[in-house]
N, C-alpha and C positions, 0 to 999 in steps of 0.2 A: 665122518664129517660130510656133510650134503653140498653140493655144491651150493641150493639157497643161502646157508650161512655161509658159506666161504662168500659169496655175493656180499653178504651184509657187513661181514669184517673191512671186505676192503672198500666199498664204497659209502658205509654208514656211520662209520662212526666218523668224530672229530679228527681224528689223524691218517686218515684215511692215505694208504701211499700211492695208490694207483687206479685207474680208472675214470678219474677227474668226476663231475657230477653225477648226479643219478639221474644221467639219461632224460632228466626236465621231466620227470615224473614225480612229481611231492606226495602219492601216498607209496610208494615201493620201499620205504623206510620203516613203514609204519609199526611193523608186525617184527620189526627185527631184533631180537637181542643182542648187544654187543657186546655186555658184561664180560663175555670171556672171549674177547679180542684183543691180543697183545703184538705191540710191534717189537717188545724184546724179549725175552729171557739169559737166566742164568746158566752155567751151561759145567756139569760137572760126570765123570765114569759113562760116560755114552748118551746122557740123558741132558735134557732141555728143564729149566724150574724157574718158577715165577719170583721165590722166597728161598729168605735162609739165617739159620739161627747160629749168629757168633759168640765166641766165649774166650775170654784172655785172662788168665790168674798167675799172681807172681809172689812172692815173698823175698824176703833176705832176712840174716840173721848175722851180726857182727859186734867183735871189740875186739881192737886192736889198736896200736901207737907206734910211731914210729918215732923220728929226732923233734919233731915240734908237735905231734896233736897226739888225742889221749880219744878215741872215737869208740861210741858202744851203741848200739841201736837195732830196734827189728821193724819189718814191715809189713804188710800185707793186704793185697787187695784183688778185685773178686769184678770186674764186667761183662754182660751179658747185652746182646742187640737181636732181637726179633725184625727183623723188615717188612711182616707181613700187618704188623699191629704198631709198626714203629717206634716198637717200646723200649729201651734201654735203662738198664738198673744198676746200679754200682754199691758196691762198702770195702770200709778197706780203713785201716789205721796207720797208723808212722810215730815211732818214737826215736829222740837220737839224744844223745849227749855228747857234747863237743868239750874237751879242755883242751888249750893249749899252752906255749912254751911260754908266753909271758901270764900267766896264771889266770885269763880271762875264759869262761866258760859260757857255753850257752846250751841250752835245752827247749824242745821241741816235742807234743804230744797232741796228738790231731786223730779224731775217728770219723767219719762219712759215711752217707747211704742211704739210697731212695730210689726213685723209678722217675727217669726222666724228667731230672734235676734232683741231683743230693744237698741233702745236708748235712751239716756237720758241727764240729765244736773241737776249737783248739786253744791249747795255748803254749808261749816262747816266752822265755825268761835268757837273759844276758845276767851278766854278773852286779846288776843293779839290785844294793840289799831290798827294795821294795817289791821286786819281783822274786829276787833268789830265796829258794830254800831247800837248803841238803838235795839239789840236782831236780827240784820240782816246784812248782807256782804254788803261792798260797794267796787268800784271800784279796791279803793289805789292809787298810783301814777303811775300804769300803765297802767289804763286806763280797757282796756278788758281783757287784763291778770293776771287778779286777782287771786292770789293766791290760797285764797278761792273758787274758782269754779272750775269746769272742768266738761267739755262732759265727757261719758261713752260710750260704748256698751257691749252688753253683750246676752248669750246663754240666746233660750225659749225653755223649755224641756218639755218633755213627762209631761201630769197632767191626772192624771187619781185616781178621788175621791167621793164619792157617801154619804152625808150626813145621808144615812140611816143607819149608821155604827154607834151602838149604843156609841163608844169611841171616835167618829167626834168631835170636839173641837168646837162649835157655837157658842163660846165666851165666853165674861164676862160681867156682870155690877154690878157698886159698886165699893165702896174702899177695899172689901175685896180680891179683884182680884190683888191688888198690893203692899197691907198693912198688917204686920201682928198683931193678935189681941194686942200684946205687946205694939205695935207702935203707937203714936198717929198722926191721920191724919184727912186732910180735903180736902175736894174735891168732885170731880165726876170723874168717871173712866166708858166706855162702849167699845164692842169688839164685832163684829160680821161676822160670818164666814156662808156660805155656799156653797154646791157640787152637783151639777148634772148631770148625765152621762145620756145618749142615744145613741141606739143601732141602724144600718143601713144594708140593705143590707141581707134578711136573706134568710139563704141556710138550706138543705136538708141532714141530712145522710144517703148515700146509700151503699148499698153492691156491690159485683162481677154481680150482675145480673140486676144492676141498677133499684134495691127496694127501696124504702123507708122504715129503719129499725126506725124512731125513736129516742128517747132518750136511744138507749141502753147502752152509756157510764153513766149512771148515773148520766147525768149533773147537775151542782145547781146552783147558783147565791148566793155568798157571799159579799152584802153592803162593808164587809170590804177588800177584793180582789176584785173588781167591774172589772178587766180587763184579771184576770184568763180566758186561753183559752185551750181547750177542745183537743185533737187531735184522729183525727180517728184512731177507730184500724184497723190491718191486714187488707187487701184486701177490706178496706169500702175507703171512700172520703167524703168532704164536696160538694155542688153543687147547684147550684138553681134548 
């Protein structure tokens, strides 16, 4: 790195941290590029990164009952977050059937999926006969406008998670995950969750004299902050 662009980083661009004006010269700009001028980076295994691609997938699988509910359902779903293109995509289903002790039941069946905003289609039926039937929605007398169902859309937001986090939630298995010891229950009950993130893109910190200082901010990588980002100090920049 030249010390000219280290000049250009920190006095040319918009955020410029140090050095105040350009010296009341209006063409010293002129010729600079700043495109890869960064006051932060990401900061992960020794190394400094602009970008990083997240990924969190989970399922369960259950039926079980105890003294008042009669529970059966599976699930499953699927996010992904890119930050260099800021694109996030999701899919993912849910089904459940509920009875309980006074003989009222409900059911529930929903699928999603798309890239930065899903969509979807579900539907829930209670024990109302226009909705119920043998533990699934049908029709009605309207035909596709079934009360019971309806499209969705809906927001796919930032996921940024890293299973190496000793408090990460990887599920459960067992009735002891939804039953308490008091309770008598029978069934099977499983839950499973996973996170992984990767890092793209990695840049340099430089000083005024476009050096390579290092990790002199003391960077770390915390599993459980996995998207903690670093910013240069005074008169340095991030840079490839």
């Amino acid at each position: 790195m030249s010390k000219e662009q280290a000049y250009c980083c920190l006095n040319c661009t918009t955020s410029a941290n140090c050095c105040g004006e350009c010296g009341g010269c209006e063409s010293c700009c002129e010729n600079c590029d700043t495109s890869a001028c960064k006051s932060s980076a990401y900061f992960k295994d020794g190394n400094f990164y602009l970008n990083y691609t997240s990924k969190y997938n989970g399922s369960s699988d259950y039926e079980w009952s105890d003294n008042a509910d009669y529970q059966k359902g599976n699930s499953s779903f699927s996010y992904s977050y890119n930050s260099k293109n800021d694109l996030c995509s999701a899919s993912g289903s849910i089904t459940h059937l509920g009875v309980h002790e006074d003989g009222d039941a409900t059911f529930t069946s929903t699928g999603y999926g798309g890239s930065n905003g899903i969509e979807g289609y579900g539907c829930g039926c209670d024990t109302n006969d226009f909705c119920w039937n043998n533990g699934s929605c049908n029709s009605g007398p309207n035909g596709d406008a079934d009360p019971c169902c309806a499209s969705f859309t809906g927001g796919c937001g930032v996921i940024c998670a890293d299973d190496e986090c000793g408090s990460f939630n990887f599920g459960c298995s067992g009735l002891e995950c939804v039953c308490d010891d008091e309770e008598w229950c029978d069934g099977t009950y499983v839950s499973e969750n996973s996170a992984t993130i990767s890092f793209q893109d990695t840049v340099r910190l430089y000083n005024s004299e476009g050096e390579d200082v290092g990790n002199i901010v003391g960077a770390s990588y915390n599993p459980c902050n996995p998207c903690a980002t670093w910013g240069a100090p005074s008169c340095h920049y991030f840079s490839t």
